[in-house]
VEXDOTI-680014 format. One record per residue (C-alpha): residue number from 1; x, y, z; chain. Coordinates in Angstrom, 3 decimals. Last residue first. Layout:
BEGIN
    k         x         y         z  c
  NUM         X         Y         Z  A
...
//
This chain:
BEGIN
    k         x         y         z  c
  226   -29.738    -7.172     0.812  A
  225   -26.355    -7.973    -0.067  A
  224   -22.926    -9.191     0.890  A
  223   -19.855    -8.658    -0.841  A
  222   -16.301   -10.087     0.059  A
  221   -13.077    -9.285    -2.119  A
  220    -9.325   -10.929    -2.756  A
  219    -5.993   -10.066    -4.220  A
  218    -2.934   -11.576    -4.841  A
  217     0.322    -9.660    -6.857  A
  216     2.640   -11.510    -8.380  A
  215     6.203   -10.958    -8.764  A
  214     7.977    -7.571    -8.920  A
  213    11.166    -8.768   -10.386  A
  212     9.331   -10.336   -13.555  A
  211     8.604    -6.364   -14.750  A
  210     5.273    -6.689   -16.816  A
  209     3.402    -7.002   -13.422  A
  208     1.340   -10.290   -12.743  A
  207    -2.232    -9.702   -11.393  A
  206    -3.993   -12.467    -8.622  A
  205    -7.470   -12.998    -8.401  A
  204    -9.937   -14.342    -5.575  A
  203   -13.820   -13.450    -5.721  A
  202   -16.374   -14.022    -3.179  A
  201   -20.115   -12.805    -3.707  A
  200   -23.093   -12.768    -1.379  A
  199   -26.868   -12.707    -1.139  A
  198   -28.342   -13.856    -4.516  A
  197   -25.642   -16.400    -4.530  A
  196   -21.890   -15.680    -6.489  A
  195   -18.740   -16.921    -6.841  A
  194   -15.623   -15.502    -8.732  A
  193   -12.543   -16.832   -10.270  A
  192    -9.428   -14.892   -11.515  A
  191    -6.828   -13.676   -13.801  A
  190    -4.295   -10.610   -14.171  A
  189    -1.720    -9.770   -16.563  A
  188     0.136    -6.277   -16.518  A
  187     1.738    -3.721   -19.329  A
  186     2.546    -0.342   -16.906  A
  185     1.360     1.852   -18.445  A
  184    -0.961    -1.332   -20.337  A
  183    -3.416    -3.492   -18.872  A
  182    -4.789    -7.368   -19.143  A
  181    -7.708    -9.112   -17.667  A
  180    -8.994   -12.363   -17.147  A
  179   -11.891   -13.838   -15.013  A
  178   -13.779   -17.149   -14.604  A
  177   -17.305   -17.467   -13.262  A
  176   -18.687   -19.806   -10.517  A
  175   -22.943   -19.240   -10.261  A
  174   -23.374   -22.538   -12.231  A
  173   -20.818   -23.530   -14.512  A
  172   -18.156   -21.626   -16.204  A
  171   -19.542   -18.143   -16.723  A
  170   -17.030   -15.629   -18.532  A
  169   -15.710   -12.287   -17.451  A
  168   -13.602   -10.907   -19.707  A
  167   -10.990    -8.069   -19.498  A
  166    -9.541    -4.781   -20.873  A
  165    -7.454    -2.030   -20.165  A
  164    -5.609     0.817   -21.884  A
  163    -3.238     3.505   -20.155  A
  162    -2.384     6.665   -21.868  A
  161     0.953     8.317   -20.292  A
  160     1.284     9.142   -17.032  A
  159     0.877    13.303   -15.543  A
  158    -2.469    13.596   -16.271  A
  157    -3.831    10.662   -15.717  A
  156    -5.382     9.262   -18.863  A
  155    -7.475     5.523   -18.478  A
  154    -9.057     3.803   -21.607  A
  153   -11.976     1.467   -21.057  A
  152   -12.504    -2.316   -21.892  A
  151   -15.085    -4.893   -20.662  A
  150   -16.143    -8.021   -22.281  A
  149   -18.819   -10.113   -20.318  A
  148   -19.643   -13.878   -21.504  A
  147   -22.097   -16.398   -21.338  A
  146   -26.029   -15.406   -20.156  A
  145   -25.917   -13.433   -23.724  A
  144   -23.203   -11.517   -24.935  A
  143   -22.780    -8.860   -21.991  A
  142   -20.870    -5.587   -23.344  A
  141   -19.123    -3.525   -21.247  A
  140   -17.740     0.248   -22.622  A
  139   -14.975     2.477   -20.805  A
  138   -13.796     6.176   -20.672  A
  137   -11.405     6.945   -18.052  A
  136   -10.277    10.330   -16.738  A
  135    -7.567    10.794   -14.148  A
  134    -5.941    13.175   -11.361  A
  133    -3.570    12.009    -8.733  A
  132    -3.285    14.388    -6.093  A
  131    -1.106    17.347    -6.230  A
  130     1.997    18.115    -4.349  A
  129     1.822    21.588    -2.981  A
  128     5.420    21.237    -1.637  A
  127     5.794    22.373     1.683  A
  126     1.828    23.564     2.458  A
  125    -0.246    20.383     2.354  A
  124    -1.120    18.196     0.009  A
  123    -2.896    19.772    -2.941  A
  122    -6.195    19.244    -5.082  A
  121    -7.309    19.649    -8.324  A
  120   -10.892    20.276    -7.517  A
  119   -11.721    17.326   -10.276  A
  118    -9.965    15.044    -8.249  A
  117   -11.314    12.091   -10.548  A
  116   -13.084    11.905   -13.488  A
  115   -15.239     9.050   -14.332  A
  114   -16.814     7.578   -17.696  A
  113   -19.069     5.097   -18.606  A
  112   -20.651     3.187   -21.863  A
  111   -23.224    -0.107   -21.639  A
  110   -24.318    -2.562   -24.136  A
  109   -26.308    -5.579   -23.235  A
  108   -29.531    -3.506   -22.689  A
  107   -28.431    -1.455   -25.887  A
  106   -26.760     2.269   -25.374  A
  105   -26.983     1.776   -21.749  A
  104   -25.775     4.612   -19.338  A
  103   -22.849     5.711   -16.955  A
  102   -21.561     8.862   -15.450  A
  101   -18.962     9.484   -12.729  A
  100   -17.841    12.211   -10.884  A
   99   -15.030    12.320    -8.292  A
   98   -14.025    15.561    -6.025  A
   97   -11.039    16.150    -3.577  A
   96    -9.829    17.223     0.135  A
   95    -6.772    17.111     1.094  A
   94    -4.690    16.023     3.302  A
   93    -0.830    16.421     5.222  A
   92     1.628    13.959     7.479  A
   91     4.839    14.525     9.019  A
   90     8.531    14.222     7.923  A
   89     9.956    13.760    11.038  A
   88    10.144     9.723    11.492  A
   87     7.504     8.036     9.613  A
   86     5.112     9.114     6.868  A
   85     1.541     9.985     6.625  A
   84    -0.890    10.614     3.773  A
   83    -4.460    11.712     4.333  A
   82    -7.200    11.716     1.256  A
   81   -10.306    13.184     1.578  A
   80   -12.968    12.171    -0.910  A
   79   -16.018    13.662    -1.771  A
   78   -17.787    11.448    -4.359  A
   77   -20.503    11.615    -7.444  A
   76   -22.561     9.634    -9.302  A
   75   -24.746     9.766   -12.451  A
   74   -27.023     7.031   -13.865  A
   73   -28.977     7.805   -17.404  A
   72   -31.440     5.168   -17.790  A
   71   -34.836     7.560   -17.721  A
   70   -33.008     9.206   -14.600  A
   69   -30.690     6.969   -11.599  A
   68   -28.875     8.508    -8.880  A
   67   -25.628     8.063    -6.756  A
   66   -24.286    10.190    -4.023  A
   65   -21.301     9.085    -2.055  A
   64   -18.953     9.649     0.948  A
   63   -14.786     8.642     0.815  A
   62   -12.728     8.102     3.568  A
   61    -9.259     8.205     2.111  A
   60    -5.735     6.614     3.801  A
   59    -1.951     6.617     2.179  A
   58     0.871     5.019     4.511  A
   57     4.583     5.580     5.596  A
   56     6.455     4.213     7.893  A
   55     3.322     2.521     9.756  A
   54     2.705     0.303     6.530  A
   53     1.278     1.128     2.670  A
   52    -2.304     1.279     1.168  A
   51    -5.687     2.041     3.336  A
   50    -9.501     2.466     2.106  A
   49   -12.311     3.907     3.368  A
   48   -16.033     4.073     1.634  A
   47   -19.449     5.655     2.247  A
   46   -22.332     5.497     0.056  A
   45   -25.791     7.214    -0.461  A
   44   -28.278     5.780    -3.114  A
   43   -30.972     7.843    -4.668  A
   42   -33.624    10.328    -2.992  A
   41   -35.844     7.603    -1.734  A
   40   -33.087     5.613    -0.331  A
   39   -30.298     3.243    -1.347  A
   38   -27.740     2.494     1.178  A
   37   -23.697     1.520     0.007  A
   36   -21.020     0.712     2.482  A
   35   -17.519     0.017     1.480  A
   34   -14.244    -1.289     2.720  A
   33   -10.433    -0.717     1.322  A
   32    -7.279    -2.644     1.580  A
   31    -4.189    -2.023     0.035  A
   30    -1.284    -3.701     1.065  A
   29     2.587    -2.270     0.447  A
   28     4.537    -2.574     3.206  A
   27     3.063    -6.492     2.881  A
   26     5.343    -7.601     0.382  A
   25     3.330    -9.874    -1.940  A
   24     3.881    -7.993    -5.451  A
   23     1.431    -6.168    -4.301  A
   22    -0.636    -7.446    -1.030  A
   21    -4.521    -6.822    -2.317  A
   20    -7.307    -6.452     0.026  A
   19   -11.144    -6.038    -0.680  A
   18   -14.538    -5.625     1.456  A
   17   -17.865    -4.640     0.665  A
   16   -21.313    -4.241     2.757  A
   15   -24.215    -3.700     0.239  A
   14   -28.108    -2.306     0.566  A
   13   -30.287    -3.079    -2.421  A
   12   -32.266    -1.469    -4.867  A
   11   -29.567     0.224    -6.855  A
   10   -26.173    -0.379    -7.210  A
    9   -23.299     2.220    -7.132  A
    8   -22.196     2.601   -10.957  A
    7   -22.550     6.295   -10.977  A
    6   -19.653     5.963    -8.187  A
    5   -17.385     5.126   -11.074  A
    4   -14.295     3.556    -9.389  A
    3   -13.698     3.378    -5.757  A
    2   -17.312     4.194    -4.367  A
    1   -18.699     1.864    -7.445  A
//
């Protein structure tokens, strides 16, 4: 929830959460990210960081979260500051930006999101005013009994054109489930396993980019809660 809709942050319990991906296994380009949520009387505060690229250049964000729950509805929101740096001469800049997210069952089973991010519209720096990504996404999940979970959602950023994703989740025996996922601008392939306990959750996928030069792309998280 910190990284994609925050109004998706759990409730009721307290969660420590990790993830790392290596694209297309170089490791100049790692992403790695860590989150913290707490719920509390007044609705469930988060915090998040996360860190893509290598000392030559690199892209951080600490993120802090608000999430809250009325008759169903669930909103969310995040302040994020990004920081980019680069080697050599050429310096480093931030900026400061807004995420909101809403999400609420139409049917138990049947649930419909949306997020915005860097509502503000923010800028790096002074040089070149280059702005921050901004995107909207729109996405349904539906659970069909104890078996399967479909998910879709359709993604616009502002300056890319329309990207559409979807995925299933199915169980396969016991707590291990088996994932796989598919995404267009760009067209990628990704599948998966996950286990879970009432106190933890491991999942390992990998993703496959449409261009065959770029390889494969591993990716693992960690989730404990309380």
């Amino acid at each position: 929830g910190m990284f994609g809709n925050p109004a998706m942050m759990p409730l009721g319990r307290n969660t420590v959460s990790f993830y790392g991906v290596r694209y297309y296994g170089f490791a100049e380009v790692s992403d790695m990210a860590v989150s913290v949520t707490y719920p509390t009387k007044i609705g469930v505060l988060g915090i998040g960081a996360h860190r893509y690229g290598f000392d030559k250049f690199n892209e951080n964000r600490l993120r802090l979260g608000y999430k809250n729950a009325y008759m169903g509805f669930h909103f969310g929101a995040v302040v994020n500051y990004s920081h980019v740096a680069q080697g050599g001469d050429y310096g480093s800049a931030g900026a400061l930006g807004v995420d909101v997210g809403l999400a609420a069952p139409i049917t138990p089973d049947f649930w419909i999101g949306a997020r915005a991010s860097n509502l503000n519209q923010p800028t790096y720096g002074s040089r070149n005013d280059e702005k921050l990504p901004r995107e909207l996404s729109i996405g349904l999940s539906y659970r069909m009994s104890d078996f399967a979970l479909f998910t879709t959602d359709v993604v616009k950023d502002v300056q890319f054109p329309i990207s559409y994703r979807g995925g299933i989740e199915v169980d396969i025996i016991g707590q291990l489930a088996g994932r796989a996922g598919i995404t267009t601008e760009p067209q990628t392939f990704s599948a998966g396993f996950g286990y879970a306990t009432s106190s933890w959750q491991a999942n390992v996928a990998v993703q496959r980019h449409e261009n065959s030069v770029l390889g494969y792309s591993p990716a693992v998280d960690f989730k404990i809660n309380w």
